[in-house]
N, C-alpha and C positions, 0 to 999 in steps of 0.2 A: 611334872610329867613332860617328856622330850614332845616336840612336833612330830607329828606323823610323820613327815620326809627322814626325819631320823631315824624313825624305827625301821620304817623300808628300808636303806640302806643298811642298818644295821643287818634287819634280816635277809639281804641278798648278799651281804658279805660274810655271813657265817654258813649261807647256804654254798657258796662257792667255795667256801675253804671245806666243807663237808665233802664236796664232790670232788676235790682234787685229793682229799685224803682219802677217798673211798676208791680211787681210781687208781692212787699208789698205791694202797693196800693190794687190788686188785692185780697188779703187774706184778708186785714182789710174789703173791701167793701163783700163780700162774707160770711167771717165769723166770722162779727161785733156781730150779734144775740149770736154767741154761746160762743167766747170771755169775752162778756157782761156777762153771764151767772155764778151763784156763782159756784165756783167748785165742790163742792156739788151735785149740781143738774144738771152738765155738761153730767153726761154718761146715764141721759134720755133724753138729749135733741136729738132733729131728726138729725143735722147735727153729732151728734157726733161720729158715724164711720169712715166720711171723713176728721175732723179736728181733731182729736185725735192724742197725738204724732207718733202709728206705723198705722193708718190712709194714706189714698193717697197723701194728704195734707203736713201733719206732718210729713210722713218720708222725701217727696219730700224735706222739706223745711232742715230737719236733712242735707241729702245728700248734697244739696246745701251750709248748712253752713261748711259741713267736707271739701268742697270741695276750700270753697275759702278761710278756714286756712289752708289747705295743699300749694295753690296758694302762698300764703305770706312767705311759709317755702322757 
């Protein structure tokens, strides 16, 4: 039977990989339309405040990836 410290991190690293996959999911399904979208014609589209990279979206997703290569450092 593993030591308890292993099972904990076992299960805060499957809970973390849970929530980064449920968070992609959640971008792709939400901002498939403007994704789709040729770049071109991205900054008339309607979403495009929210999914733009300094957007609530796009920063969120910035911060999150600065934040889980600082985690690997």
């Amino acid at each position: 039977m593993k030591p308890a410290h292993h099972r904990f991190h076992t299960t805060v690293l499957v809970g973390l990989g849970l929530a980064v996959a449920a968070l992609t999911g959640w971008t792709l399904w939400q901002g498939w339309e403007f994704y789709a979208t040729a770049l071109s014609d991205r900054p008339h589209h309607l979403d495009f405040r929210t999914f733009r990279p300094a957007g609530s979206v796009g920063h969120g997703l910035g911060i999150l990836g600065s934040a889980m290569i600082i985690l690997l450092l």
